[in-house]
CHARMM-style PDB file with segment names, atoms N, HN, CA, C and O in Angstrom:
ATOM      1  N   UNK     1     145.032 116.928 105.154  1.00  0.00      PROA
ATOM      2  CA  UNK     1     145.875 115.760 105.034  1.00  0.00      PROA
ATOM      3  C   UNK     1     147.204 116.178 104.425  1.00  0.00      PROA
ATOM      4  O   UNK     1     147.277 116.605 103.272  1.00  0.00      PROA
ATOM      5  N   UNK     2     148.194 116.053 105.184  1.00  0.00      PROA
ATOM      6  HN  UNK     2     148.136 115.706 106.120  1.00  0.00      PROA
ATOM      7  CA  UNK     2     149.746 115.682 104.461  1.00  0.00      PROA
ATOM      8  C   UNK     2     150.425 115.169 103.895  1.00  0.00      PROA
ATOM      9  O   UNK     2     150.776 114.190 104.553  1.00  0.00      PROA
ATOM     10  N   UNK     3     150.852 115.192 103.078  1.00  0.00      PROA
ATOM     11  HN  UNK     3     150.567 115.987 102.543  1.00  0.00      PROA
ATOM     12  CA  UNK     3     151.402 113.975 101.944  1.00  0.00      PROA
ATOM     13  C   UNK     3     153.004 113.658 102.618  1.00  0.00      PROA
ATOM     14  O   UNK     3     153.788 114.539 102.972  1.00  0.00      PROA
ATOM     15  N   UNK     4     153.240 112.224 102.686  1.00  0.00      PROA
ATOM     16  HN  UNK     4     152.603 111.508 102.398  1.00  0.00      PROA
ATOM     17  CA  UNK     4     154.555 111.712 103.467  1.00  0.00      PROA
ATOM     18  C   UNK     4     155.623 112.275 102.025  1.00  0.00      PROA
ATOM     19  O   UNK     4     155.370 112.504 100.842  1.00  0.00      PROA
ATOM     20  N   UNK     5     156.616 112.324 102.685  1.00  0.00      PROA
ATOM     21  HN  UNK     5     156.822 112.138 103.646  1.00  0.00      PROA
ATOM     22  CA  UNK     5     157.840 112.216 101.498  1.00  0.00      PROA
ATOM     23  C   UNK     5     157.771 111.349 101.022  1.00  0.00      PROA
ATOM     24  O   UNK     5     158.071 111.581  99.851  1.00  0.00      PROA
ATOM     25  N   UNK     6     157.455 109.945 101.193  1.00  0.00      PROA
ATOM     26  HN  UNK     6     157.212 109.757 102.145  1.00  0.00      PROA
ATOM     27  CA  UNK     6     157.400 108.670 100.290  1.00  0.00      PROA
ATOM     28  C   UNK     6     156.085 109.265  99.371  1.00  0.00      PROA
ATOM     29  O   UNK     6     156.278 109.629  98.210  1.00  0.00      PROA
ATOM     30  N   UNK     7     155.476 109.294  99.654  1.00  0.00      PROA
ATOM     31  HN  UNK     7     155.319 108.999 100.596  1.00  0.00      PROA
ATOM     32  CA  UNK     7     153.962 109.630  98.911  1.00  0.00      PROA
ATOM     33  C   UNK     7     154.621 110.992  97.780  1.00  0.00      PROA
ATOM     34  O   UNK     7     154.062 110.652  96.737  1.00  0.00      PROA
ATOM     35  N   UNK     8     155.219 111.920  97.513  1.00  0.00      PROA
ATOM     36  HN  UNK     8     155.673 112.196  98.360  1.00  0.00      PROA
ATOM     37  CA  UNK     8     155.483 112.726  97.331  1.00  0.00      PROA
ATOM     38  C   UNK     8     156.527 112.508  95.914  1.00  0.00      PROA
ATOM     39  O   UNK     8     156.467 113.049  94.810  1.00  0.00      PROA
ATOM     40  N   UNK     9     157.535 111.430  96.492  1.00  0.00      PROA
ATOM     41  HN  UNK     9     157.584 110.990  97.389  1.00  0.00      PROA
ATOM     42  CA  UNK     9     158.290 110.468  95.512  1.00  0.00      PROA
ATOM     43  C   UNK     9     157.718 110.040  94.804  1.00  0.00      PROA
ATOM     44  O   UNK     9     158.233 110.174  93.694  1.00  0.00      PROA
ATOM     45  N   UNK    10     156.386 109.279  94.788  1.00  0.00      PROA
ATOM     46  HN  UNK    10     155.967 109.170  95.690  1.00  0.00      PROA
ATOM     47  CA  UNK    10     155.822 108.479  94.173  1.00  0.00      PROA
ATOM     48  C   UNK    10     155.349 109.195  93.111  1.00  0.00      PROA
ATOM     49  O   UNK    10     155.496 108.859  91.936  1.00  0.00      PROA
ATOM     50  N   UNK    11     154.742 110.250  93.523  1.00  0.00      PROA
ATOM     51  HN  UNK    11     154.622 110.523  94.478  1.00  0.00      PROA
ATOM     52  CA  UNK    11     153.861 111.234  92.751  1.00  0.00      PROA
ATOM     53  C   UNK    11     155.374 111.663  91.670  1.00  0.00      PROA
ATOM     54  O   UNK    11     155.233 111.691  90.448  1.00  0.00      PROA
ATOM     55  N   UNK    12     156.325 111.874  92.123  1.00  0.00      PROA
ATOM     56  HN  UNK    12     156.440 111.851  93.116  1.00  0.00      PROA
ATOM     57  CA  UNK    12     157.450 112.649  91.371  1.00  0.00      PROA
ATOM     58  C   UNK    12     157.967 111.741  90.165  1.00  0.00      PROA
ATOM     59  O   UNK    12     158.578 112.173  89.188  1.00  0.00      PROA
ATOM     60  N   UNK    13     157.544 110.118  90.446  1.00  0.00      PROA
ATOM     61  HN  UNK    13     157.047 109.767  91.240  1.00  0.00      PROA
ATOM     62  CA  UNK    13     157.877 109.184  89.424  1.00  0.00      PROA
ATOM     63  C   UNK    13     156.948 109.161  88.599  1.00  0.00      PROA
ATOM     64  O   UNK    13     157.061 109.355  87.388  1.00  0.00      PROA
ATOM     65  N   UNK    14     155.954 108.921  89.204  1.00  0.00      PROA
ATOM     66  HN  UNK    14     155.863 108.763  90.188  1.00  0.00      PROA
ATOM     67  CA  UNK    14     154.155 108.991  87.421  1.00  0.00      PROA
ATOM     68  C   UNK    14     154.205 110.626  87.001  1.00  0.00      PROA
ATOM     69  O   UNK    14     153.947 110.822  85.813  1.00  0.00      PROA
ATOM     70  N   UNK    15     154.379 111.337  87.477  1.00  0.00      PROA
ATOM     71  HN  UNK    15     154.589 111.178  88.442  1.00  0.00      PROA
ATOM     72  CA  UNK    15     154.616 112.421  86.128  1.00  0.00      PROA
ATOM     73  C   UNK    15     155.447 112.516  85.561  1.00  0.00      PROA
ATOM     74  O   UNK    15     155.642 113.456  84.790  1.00  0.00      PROA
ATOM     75  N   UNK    16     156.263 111.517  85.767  1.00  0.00      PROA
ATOM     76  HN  UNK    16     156.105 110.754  86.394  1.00  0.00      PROA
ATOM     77  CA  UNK    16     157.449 111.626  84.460  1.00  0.00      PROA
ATOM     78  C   UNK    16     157.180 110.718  83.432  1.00  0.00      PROA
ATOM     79  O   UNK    16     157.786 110.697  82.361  1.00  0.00      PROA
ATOM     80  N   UNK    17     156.026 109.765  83.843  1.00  0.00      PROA
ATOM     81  HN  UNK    17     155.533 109.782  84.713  1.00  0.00      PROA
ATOM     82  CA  UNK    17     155.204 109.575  82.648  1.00  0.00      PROA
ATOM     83  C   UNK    17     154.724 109.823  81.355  1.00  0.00      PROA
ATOM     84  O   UNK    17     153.675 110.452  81.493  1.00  0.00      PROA
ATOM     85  N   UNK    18     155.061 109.573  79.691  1.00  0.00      PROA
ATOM     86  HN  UNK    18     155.913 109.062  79.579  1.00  0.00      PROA
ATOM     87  CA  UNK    18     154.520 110.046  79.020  1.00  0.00      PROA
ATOM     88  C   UNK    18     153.075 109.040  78.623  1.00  0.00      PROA
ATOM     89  O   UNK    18     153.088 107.893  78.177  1.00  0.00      PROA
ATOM     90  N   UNK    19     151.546 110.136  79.045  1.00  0.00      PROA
ATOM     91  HN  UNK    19     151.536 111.068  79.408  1.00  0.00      PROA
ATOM     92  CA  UNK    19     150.716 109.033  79.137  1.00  0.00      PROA
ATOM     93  C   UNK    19     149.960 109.404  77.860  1.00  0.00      PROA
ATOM     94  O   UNK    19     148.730 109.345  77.835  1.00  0.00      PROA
ATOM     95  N   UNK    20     150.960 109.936  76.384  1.00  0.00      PROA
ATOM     96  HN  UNK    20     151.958 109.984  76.405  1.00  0.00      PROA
ATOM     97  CA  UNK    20     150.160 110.265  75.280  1.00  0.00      PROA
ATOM     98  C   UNK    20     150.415 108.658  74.707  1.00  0.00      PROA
ATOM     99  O   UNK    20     149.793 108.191  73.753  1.00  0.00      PROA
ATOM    100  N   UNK    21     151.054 108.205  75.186  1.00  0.00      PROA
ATOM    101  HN  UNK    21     151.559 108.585  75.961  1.00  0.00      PROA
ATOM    102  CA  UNK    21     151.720 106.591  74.522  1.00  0.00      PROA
ATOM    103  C   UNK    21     151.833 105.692  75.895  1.00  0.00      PROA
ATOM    104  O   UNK    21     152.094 106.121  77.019  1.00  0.00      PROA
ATOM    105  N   UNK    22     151.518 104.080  75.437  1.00  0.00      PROA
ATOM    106  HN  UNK    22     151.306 103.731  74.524  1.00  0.00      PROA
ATOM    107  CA  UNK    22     151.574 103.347  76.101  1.00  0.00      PROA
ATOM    108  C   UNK    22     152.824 102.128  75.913  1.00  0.00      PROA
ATOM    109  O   UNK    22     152.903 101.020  76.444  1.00  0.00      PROA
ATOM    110  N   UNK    23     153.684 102.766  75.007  1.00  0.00      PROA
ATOM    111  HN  UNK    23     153.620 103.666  74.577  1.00  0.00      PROA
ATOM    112  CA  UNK    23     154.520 101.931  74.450  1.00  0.00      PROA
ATOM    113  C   UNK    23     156.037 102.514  75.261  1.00  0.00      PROA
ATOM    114  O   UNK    23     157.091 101.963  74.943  1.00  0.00      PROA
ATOM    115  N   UNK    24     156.050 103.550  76.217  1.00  0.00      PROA
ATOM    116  HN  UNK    24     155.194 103.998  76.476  1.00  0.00      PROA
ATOM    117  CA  UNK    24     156.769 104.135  76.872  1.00  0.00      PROA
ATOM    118  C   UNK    24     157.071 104.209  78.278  1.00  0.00      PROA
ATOM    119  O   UNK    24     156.266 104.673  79.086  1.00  0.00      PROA
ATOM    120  N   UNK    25     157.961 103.863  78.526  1.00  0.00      PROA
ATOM    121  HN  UNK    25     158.615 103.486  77.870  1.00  0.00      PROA
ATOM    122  CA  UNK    25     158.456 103.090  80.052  1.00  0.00      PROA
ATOM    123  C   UNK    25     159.471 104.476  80.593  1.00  0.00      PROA
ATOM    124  O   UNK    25     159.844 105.425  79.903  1.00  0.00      PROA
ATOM    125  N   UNK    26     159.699 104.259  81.785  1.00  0.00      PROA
ATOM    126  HN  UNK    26     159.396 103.488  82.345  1.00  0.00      PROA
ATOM    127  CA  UNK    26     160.985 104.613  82.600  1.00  0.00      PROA
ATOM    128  C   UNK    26     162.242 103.529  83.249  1.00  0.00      PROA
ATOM    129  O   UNK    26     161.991 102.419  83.720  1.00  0.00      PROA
ATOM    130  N   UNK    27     163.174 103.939  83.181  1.00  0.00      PROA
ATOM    131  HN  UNK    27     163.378 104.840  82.799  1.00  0.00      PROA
ATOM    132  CA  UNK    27     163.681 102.988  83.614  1.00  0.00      PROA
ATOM    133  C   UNK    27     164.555 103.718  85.291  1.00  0.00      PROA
ATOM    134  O   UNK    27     165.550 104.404  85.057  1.00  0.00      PROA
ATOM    135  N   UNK    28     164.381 103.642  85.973  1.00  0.00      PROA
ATOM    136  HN  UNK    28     163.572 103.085  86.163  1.00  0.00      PROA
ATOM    137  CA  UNK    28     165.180 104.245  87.320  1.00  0.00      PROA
ATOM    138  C   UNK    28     166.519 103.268  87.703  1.00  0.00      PROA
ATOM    139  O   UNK    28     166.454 102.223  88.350  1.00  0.00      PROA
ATOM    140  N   UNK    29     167.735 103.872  87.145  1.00  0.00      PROA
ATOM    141  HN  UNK    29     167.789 104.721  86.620  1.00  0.00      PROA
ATOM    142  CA  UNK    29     169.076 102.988  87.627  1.00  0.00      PROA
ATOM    143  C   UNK    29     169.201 102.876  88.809  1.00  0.00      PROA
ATOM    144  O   UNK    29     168.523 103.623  89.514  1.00  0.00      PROA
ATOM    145  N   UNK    30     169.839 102.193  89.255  1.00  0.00      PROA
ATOM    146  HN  UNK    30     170.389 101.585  88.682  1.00  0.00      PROA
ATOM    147  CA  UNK    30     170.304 101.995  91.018  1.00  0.00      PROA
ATOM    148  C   UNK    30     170.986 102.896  91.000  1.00  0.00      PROA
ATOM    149  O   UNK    30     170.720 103.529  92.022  1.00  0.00      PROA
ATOM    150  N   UNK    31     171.794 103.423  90.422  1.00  0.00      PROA
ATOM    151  HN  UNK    31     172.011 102.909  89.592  1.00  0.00      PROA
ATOM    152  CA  UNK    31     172.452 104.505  90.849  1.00  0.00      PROA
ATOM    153  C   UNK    31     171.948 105.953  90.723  1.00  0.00      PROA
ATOM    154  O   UNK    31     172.733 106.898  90.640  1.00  0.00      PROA
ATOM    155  N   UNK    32     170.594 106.095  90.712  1.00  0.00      PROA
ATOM    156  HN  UNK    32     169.957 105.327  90.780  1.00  0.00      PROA
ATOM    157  CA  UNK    32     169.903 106.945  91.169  1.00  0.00      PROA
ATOM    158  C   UNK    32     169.213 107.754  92.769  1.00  0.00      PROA
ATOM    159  O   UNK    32     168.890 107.207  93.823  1.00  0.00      PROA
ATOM    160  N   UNK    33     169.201 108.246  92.638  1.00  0.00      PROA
ATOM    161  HN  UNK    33     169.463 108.690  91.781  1.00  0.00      PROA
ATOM    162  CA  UNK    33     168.533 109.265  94.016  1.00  0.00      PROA
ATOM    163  C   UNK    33     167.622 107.878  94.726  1.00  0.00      PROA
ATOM    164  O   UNK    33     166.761 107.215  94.148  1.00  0.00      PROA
ATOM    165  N   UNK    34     168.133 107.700  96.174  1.00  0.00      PROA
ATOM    166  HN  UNK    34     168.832 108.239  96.644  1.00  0.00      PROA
ATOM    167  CA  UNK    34     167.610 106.650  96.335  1.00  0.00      PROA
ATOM    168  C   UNK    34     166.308 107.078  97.012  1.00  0.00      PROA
ATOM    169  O   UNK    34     165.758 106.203  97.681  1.00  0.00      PROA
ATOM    170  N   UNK    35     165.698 108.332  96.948  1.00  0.00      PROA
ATOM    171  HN  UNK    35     166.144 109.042  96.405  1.00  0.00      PROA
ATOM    172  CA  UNK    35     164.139 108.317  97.095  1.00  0.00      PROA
ATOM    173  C   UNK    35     163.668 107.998  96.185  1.00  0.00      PROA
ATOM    174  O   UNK    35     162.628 107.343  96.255  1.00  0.00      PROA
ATOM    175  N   UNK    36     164.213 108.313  95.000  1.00  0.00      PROA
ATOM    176  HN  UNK    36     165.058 108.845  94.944  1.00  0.00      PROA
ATOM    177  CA  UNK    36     163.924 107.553  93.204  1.00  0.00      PROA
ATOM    178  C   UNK    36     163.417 105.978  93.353  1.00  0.00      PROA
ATOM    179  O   UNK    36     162.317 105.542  93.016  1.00  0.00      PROA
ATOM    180  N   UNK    37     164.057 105.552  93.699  1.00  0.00      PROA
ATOM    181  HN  UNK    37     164.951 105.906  93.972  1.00  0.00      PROA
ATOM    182  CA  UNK    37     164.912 104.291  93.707  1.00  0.00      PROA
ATOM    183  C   UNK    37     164.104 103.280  94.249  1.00  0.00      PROA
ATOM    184  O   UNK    37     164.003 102.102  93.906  1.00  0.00      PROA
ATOM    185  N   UNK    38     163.330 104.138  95.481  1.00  0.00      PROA
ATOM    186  HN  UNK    38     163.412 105.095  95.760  1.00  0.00      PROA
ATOM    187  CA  UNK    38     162.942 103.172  96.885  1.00  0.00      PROA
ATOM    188  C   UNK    38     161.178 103.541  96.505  1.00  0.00      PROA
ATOM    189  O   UNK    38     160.284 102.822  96.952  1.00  0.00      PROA
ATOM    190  N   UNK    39     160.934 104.593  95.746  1.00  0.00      PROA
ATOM    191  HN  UNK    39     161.661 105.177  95.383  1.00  0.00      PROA
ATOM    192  CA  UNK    39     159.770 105.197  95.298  1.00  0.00      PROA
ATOM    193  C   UNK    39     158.885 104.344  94.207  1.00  0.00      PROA
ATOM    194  O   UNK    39     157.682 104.090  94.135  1.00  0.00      PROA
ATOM    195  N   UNK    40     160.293 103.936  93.193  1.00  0.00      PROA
ATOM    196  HN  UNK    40     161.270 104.142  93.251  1.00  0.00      PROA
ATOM    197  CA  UNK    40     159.501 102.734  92.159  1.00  0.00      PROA
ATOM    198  C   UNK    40     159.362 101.571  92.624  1.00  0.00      PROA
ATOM    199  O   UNK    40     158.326 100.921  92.478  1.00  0.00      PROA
ATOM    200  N   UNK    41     160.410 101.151  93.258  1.00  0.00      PROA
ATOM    201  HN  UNK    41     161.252 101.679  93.377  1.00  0.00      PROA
ATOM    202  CA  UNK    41     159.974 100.081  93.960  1.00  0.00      PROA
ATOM    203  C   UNK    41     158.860  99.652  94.810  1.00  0.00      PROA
ATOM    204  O   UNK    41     158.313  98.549  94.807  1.00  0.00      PROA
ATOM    205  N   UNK    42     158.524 100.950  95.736  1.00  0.00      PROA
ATOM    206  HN  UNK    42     158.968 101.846  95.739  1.00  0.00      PROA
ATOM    207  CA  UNK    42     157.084 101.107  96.579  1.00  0.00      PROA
ATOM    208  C   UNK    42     155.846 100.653  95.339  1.00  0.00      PROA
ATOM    209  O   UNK    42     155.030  99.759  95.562  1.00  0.00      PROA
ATOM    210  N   UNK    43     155.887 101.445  94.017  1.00  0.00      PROA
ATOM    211  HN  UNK    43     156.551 102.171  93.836  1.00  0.00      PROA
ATOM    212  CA  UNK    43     154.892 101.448  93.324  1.00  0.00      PROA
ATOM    213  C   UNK    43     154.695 100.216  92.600  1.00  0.00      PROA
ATOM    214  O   UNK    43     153.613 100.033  92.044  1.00  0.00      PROA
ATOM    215  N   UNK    44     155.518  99.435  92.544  1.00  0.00      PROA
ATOM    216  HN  UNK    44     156.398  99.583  92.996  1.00  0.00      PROA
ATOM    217  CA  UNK    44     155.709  97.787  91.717  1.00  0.00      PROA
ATOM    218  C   UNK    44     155.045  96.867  93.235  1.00  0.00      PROA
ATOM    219  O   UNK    44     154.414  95.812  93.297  1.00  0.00      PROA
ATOM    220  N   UNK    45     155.369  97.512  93.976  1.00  0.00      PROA
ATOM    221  HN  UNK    45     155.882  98.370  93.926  1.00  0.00      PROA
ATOM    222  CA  UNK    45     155.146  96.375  95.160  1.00  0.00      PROA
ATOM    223  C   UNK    45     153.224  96.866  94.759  1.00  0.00      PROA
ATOM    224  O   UNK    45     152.330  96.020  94.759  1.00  0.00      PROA
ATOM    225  N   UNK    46     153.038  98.039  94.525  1.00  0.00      PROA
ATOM    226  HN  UNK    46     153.764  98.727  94.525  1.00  0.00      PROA
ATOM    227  CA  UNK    46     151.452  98.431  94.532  1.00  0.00      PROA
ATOM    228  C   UNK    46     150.492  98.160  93.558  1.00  0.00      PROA
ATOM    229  O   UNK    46     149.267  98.275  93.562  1.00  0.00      PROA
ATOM    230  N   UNK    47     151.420  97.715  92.591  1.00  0.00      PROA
ATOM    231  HN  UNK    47     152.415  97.621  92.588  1.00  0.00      PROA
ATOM    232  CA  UNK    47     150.968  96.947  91.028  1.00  0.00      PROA
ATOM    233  C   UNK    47     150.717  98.636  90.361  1.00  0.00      PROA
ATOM    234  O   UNK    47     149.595  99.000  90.010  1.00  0.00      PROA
ATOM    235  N   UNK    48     151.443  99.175  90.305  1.00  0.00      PROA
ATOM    236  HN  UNK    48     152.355  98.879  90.590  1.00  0.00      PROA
ATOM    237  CA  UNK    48     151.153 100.440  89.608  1.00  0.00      PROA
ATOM    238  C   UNK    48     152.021 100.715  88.281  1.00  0.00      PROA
ATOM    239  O   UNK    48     151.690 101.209  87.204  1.00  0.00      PROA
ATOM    240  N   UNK    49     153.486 100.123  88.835  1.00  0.00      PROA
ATOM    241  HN  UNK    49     153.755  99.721  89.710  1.00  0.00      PROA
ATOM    242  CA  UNK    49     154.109  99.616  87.548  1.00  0.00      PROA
ATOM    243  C   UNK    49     154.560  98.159  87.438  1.00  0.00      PROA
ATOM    244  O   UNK    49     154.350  97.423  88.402  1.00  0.00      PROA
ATOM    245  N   UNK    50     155.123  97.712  86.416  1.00  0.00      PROA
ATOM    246  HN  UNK    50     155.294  98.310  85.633  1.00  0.00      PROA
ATOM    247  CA  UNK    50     155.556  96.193  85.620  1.00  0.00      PROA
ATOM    248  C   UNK    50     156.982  95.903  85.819  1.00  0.00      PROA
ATOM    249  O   UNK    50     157.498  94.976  85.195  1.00  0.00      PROA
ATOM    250  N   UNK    51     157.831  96.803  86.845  1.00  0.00      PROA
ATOM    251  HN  UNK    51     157.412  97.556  87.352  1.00  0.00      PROA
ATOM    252  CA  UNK    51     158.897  96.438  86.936  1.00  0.00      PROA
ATOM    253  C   UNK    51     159.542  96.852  88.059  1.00  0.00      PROA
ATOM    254  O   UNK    51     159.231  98.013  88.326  1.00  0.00      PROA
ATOM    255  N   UNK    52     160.636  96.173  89.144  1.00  0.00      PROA
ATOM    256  HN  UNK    52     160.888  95.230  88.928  1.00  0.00      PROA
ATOM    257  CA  UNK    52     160.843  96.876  89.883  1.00  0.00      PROA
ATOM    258  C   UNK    52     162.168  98.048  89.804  1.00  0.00      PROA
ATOM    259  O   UNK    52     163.031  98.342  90.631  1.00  0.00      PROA
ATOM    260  N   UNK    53     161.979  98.380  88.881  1.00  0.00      PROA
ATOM    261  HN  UNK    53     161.278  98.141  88.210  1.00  0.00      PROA
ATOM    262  CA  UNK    53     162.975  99.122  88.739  1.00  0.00      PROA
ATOM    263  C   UNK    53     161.894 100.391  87.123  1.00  0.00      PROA
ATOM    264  O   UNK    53     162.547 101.187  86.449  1.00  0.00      PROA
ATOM    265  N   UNK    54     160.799 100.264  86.978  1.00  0.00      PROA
ATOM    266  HN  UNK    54     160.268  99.617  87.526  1.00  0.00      PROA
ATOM    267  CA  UNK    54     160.208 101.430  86.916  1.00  0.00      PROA
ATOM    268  C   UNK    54     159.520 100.397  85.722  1.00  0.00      PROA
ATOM    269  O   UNK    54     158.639  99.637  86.125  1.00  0.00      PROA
ATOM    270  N   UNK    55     159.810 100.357  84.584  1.00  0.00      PROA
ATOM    271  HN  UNK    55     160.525 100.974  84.256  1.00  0.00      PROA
ATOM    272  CA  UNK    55     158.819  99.764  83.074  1.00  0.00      PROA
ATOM    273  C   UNK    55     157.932 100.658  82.545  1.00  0.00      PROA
ATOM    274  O   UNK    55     158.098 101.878  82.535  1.00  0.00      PROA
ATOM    275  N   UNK    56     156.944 100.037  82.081  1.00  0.00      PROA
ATOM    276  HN  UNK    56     156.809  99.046  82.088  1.00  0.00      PROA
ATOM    277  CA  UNK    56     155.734 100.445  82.200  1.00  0.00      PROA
ATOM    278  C   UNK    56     154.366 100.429  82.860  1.00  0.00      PROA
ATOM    279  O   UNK    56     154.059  99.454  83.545  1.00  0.00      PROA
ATOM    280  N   UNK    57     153.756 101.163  82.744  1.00  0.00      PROA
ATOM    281  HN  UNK    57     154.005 101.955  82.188  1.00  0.00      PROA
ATOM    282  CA  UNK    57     152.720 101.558  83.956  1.00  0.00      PROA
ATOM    283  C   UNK    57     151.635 100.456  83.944  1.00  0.00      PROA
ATOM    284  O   UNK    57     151.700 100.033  82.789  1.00  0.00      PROA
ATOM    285  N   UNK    58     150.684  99.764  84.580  1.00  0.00      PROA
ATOM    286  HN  UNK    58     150.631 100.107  85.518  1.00  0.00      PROA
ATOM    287  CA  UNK    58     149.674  98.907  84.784  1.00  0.00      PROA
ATOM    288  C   UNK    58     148.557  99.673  84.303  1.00  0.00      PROA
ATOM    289  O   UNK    58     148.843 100.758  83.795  1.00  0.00      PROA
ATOM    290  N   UNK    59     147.219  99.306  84.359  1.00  0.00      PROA
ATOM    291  HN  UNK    59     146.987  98.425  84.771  1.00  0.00      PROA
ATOM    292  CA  UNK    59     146.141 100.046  83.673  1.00  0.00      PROA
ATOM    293  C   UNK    59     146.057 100.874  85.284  1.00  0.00      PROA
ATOM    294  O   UNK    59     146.092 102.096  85.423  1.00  0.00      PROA
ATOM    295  N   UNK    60     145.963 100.057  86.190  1.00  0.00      PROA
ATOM    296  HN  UNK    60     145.934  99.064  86.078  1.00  0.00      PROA
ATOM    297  CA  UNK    60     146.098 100.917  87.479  1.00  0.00      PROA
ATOM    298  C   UNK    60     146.840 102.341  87.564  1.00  0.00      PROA
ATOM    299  O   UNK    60     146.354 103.436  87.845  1.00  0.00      PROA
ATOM    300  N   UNK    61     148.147 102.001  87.243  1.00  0.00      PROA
ATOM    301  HN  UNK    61     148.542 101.111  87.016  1.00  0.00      PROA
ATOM    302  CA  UNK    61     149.372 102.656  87.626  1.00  0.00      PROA
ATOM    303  C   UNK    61     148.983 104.143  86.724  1.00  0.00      PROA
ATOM    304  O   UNK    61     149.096 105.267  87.212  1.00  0.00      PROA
ATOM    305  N   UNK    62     148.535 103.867  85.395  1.00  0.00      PROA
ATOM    306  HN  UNK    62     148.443 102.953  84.999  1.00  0.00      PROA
ATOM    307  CA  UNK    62     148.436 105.052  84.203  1.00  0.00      PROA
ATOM    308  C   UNK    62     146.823 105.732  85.026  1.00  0.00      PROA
ATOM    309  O   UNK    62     146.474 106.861  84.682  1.00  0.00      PROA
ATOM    310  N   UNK    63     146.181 105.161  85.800  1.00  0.00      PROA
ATOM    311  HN  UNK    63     146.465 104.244  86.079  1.00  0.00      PROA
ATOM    312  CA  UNK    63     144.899 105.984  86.474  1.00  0.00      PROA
ATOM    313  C   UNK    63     145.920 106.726  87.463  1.00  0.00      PROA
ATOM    314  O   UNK    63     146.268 107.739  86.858  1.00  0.00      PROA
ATOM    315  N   UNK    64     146.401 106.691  88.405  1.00  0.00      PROA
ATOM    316  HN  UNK    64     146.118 105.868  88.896  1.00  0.00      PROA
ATOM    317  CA  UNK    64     147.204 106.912  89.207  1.00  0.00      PROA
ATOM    318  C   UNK    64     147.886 108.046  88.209  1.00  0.00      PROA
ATOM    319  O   UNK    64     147.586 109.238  88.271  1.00  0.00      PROA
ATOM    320  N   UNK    65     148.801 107.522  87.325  1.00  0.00      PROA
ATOM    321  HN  UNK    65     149.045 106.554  87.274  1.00  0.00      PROA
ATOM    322  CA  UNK    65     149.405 109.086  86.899  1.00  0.00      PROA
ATOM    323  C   UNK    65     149.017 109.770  85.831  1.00  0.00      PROA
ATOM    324  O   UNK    65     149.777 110.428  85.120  1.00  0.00      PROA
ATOM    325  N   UNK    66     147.600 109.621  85.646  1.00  0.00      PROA
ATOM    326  HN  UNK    66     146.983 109.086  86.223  1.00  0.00      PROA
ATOM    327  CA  UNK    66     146.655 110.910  85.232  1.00  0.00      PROA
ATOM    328  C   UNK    66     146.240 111.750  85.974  1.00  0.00      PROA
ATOM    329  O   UNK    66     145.922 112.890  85.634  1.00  0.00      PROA
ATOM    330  N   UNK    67     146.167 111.075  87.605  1.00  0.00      PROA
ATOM    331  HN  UNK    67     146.425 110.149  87.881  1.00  0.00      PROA
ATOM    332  CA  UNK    67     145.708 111.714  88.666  1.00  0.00      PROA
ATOM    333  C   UNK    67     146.620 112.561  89.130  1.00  0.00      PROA
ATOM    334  O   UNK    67     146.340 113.746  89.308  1.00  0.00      PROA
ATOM    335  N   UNK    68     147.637 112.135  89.344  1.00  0.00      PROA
ATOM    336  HN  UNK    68     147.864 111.171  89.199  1.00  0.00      PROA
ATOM    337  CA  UNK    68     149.448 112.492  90.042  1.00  0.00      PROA
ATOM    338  C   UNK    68     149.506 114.266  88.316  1.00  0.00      PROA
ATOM    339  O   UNK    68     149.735 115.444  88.591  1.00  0.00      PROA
ATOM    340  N   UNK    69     149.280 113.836  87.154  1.00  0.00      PROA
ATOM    341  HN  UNK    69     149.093 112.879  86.930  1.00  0.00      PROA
ATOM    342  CA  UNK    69     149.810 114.587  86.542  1.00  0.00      PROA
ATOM    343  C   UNK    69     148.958 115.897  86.462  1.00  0.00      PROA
ATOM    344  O   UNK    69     149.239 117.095  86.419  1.00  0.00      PROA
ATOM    345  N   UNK    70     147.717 115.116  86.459  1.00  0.00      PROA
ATOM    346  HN  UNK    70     147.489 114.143  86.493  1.00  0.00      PROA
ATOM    347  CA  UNK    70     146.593 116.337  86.542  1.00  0.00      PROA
ATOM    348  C   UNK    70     146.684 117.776  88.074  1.00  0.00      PROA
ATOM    349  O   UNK    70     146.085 118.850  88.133  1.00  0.00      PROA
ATOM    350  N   UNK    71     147.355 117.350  88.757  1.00  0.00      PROA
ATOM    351  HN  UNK    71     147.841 116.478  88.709  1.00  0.00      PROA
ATOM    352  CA  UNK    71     147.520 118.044  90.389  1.00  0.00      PROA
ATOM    353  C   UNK    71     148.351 119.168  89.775  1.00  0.00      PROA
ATOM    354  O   UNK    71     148.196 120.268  90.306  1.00  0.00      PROA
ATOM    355  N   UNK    72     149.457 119.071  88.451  1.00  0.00      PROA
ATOM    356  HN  UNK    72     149.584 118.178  88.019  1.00  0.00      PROA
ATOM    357  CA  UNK    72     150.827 119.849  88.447  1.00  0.00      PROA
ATOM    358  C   UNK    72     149.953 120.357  87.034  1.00  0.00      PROA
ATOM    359  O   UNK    72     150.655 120.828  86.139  1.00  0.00      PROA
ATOM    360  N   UNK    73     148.469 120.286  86.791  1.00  0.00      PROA
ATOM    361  HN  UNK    73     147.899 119.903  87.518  1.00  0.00      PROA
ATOM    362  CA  UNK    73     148.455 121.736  85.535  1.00  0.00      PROA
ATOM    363  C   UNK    73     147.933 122.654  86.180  1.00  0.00      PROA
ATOM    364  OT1 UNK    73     147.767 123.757  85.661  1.00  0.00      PROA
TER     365      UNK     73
END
């Protein structure tokens, strides 16, 4: 199986996750890389994060990027 470039984005936004704390968000400006951009937005539409423009992660979203972070040790 191949991972799409959208899929790939996505993954590139939950490891920038810090998932030692839950009190810690991202925020992705519009004037960011619009695979950035179009990537958090995909993941808010997926309930993975609380904002469309990045927040913090859902209980979903933080399974997701334990999974996403665990691939890059």
């Amino acid at each position: 199986m191949n991972y799409s470039k959208e899929q790939i984005a996505e993954i590139d936004i939950l490891i920038r996750y810090n998932l030692a704390t839950t009190q810690q968000g991202i925020k992705v400006h519009s004037s960011a890389n619009m695979e950035h951009v179009e990537a958090v937005k995909r993941l808010f539409e997926k309930g993975l994060v609380t904002q469309i423009d990045g927040g913090y992660l859902t209980d979903l979203g933080r399974k997701a990027a334990e999974h996403a972070q665990a691939l890059i040790l």
